[in-house]
LUMMAR-244662 format. One record per residue (C-alpha): y, x, z negated; residue number from 1. Coordinates in pm, 1 decimal, m for minus. Example, Ala and Ser with C-alpha at 12.3 -4.5 7.8 and 13.67 -1.06 7.14 Angstrom:
2
{r {m450.0, 1230.0, m780.0}, 1}
{r {m106.0, 1367.0, m714.0}, 2}
***
This chain:
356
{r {m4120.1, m12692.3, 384.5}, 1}
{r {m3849.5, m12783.6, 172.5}, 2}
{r {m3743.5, m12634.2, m183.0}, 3}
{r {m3543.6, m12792.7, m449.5}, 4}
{r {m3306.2, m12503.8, m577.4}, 5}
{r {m3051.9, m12618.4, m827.7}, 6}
{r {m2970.1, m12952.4, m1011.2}, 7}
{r {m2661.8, m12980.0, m1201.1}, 8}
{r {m2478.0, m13308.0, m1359.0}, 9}
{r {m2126.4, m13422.8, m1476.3}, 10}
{r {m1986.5, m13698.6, m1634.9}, 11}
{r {m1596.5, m13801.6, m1717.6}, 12}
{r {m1427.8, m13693.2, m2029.3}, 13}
{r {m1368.0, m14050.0, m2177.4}, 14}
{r {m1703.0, m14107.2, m2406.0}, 15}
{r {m1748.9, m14461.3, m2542.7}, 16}
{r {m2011.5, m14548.7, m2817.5}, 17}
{r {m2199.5, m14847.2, m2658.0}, 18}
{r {m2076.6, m15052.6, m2927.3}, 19}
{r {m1682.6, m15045.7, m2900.7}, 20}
{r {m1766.3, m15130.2, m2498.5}, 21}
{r {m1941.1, m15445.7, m2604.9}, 22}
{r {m1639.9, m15522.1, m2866.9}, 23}
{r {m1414.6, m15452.0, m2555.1}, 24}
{r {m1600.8, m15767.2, m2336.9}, 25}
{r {m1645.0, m15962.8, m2680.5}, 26}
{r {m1252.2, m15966.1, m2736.0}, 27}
{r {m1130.4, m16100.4, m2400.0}, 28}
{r {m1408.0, m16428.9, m2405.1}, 29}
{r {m1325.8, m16732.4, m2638.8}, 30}
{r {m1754.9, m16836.6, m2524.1}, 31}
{r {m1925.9, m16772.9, m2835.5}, 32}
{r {m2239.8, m16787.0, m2659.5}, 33}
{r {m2117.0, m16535.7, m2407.3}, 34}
{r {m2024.3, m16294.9, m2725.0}, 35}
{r {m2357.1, m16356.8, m2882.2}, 36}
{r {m2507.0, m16217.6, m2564.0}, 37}
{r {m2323.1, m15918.1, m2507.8}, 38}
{r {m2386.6, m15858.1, m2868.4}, 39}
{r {m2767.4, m15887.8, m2843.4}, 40}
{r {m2795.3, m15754.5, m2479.0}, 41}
{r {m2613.5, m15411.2, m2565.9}, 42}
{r {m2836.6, m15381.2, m2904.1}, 43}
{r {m3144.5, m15392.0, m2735.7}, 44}
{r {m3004.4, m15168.8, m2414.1}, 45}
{r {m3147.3, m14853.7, m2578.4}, 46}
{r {m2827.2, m14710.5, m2507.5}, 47}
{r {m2594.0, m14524.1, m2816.0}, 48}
{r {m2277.0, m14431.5, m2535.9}, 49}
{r {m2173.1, m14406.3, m2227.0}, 50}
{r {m1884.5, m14191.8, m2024.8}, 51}
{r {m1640.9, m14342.5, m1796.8}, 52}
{r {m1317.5, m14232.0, m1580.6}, 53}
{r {m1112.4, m14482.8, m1807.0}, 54}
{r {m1016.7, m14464.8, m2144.6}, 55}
{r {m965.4, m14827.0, m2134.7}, 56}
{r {m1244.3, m14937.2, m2334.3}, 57}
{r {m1178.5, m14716.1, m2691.0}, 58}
{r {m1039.7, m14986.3, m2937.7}, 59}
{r {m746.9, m14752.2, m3018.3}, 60}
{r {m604.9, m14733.3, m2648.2}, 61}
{r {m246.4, m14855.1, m2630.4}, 62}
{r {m247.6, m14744.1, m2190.7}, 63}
{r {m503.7, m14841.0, m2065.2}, 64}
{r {m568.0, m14713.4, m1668.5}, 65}
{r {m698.2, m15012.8, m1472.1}, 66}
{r {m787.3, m15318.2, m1743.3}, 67}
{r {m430.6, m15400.3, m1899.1}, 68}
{r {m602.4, m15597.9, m2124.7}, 69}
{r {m920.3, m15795.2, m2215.4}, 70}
{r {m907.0, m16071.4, m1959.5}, 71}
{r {m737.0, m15873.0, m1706.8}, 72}
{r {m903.5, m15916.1, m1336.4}, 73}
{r {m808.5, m15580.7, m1148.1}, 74}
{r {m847.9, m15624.5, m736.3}, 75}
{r {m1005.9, m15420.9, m534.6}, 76}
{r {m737.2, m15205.9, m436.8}, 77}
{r {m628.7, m15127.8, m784.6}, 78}
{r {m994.5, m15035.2, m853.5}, 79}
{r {m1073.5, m14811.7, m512.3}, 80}
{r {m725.8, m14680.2, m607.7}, 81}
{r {m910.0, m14493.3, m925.5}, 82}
{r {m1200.3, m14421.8, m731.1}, 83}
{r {m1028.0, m14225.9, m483.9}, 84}
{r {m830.2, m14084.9, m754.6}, 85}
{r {m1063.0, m13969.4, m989.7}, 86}
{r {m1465.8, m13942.4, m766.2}, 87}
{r {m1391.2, m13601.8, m598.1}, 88}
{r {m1270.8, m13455.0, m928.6}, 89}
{r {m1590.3, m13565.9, m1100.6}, 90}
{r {m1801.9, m13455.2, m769.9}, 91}
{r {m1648.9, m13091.0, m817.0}, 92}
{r {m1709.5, m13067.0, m1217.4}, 93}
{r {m2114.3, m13110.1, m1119.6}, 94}
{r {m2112.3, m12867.5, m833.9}, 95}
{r {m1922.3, m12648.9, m973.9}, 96}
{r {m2191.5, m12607.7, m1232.7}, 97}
{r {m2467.5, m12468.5, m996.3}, 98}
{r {m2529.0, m12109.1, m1087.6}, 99}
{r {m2395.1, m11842.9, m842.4}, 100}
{r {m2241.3, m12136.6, m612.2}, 101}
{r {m1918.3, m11876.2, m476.7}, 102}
{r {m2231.2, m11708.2, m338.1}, 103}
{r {m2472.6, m12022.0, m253.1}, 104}
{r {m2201.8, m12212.8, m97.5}, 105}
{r {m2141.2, m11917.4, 196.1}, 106}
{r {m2522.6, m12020.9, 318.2}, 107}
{r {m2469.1, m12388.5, 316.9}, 108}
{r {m2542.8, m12577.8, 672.1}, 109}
{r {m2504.5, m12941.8, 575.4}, 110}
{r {m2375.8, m13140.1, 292.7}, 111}
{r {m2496.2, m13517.5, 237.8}, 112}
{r {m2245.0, m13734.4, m14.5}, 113}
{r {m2448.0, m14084.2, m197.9}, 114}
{r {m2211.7, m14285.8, m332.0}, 115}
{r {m2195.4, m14691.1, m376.1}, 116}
{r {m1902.8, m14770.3, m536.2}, 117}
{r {m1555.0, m14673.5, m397.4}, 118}
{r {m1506.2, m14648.6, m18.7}, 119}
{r {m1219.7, m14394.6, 170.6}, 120}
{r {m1187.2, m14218.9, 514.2}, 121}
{r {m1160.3, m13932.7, 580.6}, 122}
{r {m1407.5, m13961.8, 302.5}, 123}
{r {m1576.4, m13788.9, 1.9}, 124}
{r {m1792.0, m13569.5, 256.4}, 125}
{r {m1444.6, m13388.6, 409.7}, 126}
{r {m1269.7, m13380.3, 47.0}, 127}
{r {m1569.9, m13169.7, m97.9}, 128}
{r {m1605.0, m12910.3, 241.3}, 129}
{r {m1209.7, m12897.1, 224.7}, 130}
{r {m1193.7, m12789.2, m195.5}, 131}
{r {m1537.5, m12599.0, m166.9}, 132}
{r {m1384.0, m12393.9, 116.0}, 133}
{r {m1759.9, m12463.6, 262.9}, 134}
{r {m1728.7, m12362.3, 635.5}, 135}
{r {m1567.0, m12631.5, 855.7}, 136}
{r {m1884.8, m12617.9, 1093.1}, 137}
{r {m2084.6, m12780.1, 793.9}, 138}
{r {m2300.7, m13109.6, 929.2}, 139}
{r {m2274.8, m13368.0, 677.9}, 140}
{r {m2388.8, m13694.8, 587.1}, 141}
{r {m2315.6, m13960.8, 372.8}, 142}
{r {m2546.1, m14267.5, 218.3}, 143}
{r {m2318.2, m14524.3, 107.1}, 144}
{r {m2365.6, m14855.8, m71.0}, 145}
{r {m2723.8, m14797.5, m99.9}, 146}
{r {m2752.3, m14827.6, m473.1}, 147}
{r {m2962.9, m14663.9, m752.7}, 148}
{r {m3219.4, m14525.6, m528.1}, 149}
{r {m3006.2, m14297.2, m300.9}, 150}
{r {m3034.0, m13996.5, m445.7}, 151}
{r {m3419.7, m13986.0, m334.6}, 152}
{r {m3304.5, m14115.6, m19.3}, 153}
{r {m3082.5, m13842.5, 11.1}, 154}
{r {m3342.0, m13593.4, m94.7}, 155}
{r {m3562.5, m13709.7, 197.5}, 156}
{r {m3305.8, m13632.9, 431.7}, 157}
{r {m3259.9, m13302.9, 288.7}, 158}
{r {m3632.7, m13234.6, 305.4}, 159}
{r {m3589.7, m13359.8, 699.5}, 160}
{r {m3369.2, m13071.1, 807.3}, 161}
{r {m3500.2, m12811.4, 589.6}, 162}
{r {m3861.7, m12890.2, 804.7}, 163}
{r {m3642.0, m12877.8, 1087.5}, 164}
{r {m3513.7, m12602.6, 1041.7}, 165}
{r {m3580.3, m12277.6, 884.5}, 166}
{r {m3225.5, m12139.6, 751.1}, 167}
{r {m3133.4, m12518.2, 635.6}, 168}
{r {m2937.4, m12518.4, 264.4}, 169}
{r {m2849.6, m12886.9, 171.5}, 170}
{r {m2552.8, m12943.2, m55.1}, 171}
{r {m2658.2, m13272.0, m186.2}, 172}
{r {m2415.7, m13483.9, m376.8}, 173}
{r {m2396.7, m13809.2, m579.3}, 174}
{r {m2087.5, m13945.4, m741.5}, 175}
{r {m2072.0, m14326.2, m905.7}, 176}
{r {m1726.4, m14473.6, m1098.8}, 177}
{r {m1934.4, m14781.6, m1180.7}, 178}
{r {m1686.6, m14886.8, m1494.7}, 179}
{r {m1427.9, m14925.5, m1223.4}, 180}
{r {m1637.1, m15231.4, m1145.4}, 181}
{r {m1666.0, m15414.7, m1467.2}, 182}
{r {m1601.9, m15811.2, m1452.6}, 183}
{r {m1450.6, m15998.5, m1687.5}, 184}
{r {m1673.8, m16350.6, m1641.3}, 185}
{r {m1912.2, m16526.5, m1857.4}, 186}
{r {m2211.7, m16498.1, m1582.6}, 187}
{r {m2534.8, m16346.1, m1734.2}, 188}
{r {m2519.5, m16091.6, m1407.3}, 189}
{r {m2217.3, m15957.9, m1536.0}, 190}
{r {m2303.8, m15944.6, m1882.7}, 191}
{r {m2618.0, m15762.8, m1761.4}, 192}
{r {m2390.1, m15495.2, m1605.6}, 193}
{r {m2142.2, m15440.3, m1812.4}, 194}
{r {m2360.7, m15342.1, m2067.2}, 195}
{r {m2559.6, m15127.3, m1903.4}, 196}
{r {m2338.2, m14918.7, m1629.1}, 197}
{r {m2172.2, m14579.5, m1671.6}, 198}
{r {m2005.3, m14296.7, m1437.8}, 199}
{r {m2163.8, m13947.4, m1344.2}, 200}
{r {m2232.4, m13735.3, m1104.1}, 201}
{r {m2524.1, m13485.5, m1015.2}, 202}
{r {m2513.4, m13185.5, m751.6}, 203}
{r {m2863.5, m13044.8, m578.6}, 204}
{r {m2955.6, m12775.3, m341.8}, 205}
{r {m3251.6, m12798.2, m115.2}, 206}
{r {m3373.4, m12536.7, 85.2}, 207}
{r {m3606.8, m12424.1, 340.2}, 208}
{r {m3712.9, m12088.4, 143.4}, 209}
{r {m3833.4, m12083.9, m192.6}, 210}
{r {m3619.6, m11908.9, m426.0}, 211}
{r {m3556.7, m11883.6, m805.9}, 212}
{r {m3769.9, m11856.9, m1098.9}, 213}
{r {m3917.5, m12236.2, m1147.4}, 214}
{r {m4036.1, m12225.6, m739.1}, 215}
{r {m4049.2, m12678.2, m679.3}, 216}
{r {m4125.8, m12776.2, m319.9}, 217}
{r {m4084.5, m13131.5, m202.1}, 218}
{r {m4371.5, m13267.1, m129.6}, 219}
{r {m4380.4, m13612.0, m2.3}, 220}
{r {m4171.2, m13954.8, m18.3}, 221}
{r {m4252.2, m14293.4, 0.7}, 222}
{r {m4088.5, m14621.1, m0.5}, 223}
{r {m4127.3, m15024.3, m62.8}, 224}
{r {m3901.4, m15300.3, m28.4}, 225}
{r {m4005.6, m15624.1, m239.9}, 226}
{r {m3905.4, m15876.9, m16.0}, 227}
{r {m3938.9, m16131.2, m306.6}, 228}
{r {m3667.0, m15961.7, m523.3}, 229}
{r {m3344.9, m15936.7, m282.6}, 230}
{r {m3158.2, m16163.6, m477.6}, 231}
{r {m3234.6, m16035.2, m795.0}, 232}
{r {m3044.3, m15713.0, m775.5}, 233}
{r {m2734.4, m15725.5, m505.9}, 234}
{r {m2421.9, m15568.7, m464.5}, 235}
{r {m2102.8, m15729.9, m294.9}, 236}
{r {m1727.2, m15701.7, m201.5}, 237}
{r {m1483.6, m15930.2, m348.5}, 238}
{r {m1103.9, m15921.8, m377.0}, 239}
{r {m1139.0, m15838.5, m723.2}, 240}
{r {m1382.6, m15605.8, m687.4}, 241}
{r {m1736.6, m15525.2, m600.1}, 242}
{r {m1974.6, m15779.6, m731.7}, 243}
{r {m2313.9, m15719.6, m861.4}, 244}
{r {m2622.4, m15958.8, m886.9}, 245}
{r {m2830.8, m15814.4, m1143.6}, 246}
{r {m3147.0, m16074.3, m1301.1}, 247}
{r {m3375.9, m16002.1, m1551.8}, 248}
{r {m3707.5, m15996.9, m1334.6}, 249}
{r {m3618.5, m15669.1, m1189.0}, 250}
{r {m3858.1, m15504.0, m1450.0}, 251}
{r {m4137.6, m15753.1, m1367.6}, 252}
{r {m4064.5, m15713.8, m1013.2}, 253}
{r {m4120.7, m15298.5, m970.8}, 254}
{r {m4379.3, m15266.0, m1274.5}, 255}
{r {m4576.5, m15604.6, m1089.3}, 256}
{r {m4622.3, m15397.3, m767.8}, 257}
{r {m4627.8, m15031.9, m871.4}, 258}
{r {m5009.6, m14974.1, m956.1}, 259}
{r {m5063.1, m15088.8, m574.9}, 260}
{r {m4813.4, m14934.4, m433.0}, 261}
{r {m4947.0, m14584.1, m556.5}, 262}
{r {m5256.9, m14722.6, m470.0}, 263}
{r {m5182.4, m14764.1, m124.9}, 264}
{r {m4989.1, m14419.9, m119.1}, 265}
{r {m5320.6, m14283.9, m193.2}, 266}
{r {m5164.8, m14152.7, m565.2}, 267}
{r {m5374.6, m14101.0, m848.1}, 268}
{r {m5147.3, m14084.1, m1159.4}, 269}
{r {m5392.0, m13855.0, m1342.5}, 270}
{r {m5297.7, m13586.8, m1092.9}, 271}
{r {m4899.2, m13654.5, m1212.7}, 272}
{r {m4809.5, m13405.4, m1483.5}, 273}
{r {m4409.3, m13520.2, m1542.8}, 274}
{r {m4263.5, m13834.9, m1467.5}, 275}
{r {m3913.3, m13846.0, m1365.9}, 276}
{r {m3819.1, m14244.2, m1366.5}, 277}
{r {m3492.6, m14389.9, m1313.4}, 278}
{r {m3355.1, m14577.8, m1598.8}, 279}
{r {m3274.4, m14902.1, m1449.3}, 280}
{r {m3259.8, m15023.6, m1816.0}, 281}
{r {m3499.2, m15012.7, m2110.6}, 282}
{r {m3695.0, m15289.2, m2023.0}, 283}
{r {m3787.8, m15158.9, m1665.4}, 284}
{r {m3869.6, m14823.4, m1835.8}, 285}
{r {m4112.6, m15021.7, m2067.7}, 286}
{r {m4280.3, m15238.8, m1798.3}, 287}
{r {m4294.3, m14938.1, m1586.2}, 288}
{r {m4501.7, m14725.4, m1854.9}, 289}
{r {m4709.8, m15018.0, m1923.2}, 290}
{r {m4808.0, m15093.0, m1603.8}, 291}
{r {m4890.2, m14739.9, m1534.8}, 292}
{r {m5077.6, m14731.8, m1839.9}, 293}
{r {m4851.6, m14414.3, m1958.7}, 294}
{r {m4737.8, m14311.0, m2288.7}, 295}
{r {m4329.2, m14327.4, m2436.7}, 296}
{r {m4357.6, m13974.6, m2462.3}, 297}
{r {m4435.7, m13918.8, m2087.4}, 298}
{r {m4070.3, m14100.3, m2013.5}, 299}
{r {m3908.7, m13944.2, m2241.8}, 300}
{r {m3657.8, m13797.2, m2050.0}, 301}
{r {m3584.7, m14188.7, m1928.9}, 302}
{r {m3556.5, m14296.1, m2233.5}, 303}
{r {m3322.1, m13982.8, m2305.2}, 304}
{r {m3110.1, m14061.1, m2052.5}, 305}
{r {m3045.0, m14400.2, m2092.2}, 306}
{r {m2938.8, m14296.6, m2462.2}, 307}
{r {m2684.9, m14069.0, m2347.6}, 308}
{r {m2569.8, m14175.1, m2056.7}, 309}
{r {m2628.2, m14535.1, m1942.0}, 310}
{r {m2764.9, m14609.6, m1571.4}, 311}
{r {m2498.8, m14421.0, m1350.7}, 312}
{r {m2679.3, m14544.0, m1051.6}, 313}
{r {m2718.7, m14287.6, m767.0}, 314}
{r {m2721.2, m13998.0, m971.1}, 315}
{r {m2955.7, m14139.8, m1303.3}, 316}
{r {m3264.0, m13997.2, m1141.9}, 317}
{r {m3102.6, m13661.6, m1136.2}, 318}
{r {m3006.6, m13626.2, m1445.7}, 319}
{r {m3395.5, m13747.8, m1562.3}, 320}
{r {m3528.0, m13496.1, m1311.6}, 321}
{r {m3319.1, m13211.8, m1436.9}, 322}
{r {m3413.7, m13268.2, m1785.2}, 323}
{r {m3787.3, m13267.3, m1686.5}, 324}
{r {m3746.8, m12936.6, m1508.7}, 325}
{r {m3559.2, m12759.8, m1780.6}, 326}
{r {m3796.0, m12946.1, m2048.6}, 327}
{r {m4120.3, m12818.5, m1833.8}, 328}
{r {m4250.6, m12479.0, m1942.7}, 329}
{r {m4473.8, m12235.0, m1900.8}, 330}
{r {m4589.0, m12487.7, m1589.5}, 331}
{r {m4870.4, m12386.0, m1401.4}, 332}
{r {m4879.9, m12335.4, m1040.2}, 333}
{r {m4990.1, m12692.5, m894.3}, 334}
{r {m4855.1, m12915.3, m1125.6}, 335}
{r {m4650.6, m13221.7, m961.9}, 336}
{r {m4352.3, m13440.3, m1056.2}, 337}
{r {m4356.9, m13792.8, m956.6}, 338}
{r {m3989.0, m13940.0, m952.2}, 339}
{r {m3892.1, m14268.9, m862.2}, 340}
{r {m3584.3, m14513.5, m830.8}, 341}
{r {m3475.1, m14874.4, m731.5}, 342}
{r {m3171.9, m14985.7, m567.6}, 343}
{r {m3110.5, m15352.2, m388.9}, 344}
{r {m3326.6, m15530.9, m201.8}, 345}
{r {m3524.4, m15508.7, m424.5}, 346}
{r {m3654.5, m15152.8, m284.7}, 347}
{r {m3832.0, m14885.4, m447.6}, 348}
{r {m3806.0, m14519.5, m319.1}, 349}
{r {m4032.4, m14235.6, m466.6}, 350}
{r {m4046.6, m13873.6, m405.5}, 351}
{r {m4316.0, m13631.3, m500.7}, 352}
{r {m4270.7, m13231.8, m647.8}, 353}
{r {m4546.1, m12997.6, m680.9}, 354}
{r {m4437.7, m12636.6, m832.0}, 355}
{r {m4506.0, m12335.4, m644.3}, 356}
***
């Protein structure tokens, strides 16, 4: 068996109010119909701010870091040059916040690294065992350019060698500059994204012994890949950075095959107390409930998240799940967490909690 230990999350200093982002885009286009867009797109986002690892978007910034102005077109290597700058930094600030890690971090056996926008070797995997001091015989991992969903993909992993074996402790890490990755163009895709993407980061430990007050074991995880949807939410290189398809029938794509794919997990959602859904963006929280049949109330911690935060990709479904946990008490013995995510392809991964 597997245990989930400790969740912990960071994001950058820079905070942006969702609105002065928007005016940011809105400034360097002379399309009117592009501005009316980004206008109506980020007041329906359900998002107030977002956090980044640039400054560049606060109206009052005279140095910006990596957009010199509004129509600037930063390449790829001016972009990866932030991300290698800046990712560990924000990486540390979230493990760094597990409790009693000097102590934790002398039992860890492997550390797996999710990340799916910036790219370096020796990589994000050696930079945290090297500033950690974890020990240099450490097995690690690392699930790159898998998108939104790879924290759960991650988590299965972890699960793997914890079953495998019974001293296991995973360091689990996700880390996403997605801001580095805004595009100046008049394509809906890119309106899409830059009005919904944000940096963070989110640190977990799994286990293969139960320890800690709230005792969660991982239970199960599943996965689906809607053939019909790969083109409705890519992710590419360019020379001026990575490039993201990103259509508006991604909600109608997951919440039009969820009720059979728990169906055919064998899932009934009346034996689901919490509900810990990534935030791909209001709308796919609000098809997602409705096709479910659930209440706002029982995604609140979405809808919370998306607020505060934006979609960070990889780590989004940590920061949900943590705020379920620390929202959850007095939780009975028995009581399960369903969480879920989607990345490209268009795939859907789930994973499945039951406390202890």
């Amino acid at each position: 068996m597997s245990f989930l230990i400790a969740i912990e999350t960071a994001v950058p200093d820079y905070s942006h109010k969702q609105e002065d982002i928007c005016n940011f885009f809105i400034k360097g286009t002379s399309n009117a119909d592009t501005q009316r867009k980004l206008k109506f797109i980020s007041e329906k986002s359900g998002i107030s701010k977002r956090h980044s690892v640039l400054k560049d978007f606060n109206p009052t910034e005279k140095n910006p870091t990596l957009f010199k102005s509004n129509t600037s077109v930063p390449t790829l290597s001016n972009r990866m040059a932030v991300y290698q700058n800046q990712a560990l930094e924000l990486a540390l600030k979230a493990v760094f916040k597990i409790e009693e890690f000097s102590i934790i971090k002398n039992n860890i056996t492997h550390i797996i690294t999710v990340t799916c926008t910036g790219l370096f070797a020796p990589g994000l995997d050696i930079d945290l065992i090297r500033e950690l001091n974890l020990s240099p015989t450490v097995q690690r991992s690392s699930f790159n350019f898998m998108g939104c969903n790879a924290a759960i993909i991650a988590l299965n992993a972890a699960d793997n060698i914890c079953n495998s074996s019974p001293n296991a402790k995973v360091l689990v890490v996700c880390v996403e500059l997605c801001t580095i990755h805004f595009q100046n163009n008049d394509k809906d895709d890119f309106i899409l994204a830059n009005t919904l993407f944000a940096d963070g980061a989110a640190a977990a430990i799994v286990g293969s012994k139960c320890v800690g007050e709230k005792k969660i074991k991982l239970n199960s995880f599943n996965s689906l890949i809607i053939d019909k949807g790969r083109n409705d939410m890519a992710w590419y290189l360019s020379e001026t950075g990575f490039i993201m398809n990103l259509t508006s029938y991604v909600s109608a794509l997951i919440s039009g095959n969820m009720r059979e794919f728990l169906k055919e997990i064998e899932l009934n959602k009346e034996t689901i107390t919490y509900w810990a859904i990534h935030p791909g963006g209001k709308k796919i929280i609000d098809d997602f409930a409705t096709a479910l049949d659930l209440k706002n109330n029982e995604l609140c911690a979405s809808y919370n998240i998306l607020d505060c935060f934006g979609n960070m990709s990889s780590p989004t479904v940590l920061f949900v799940l943590k705020q379920v946990l620390e929202t959850s008490t007095n939780t009975p013995k028995g009581s399960k967490v369903f969480s879920a995510a989607f990345g490209p392809g268009l795939s859907i991964e789930t994973m499945q909690l039951e406390y202890v």
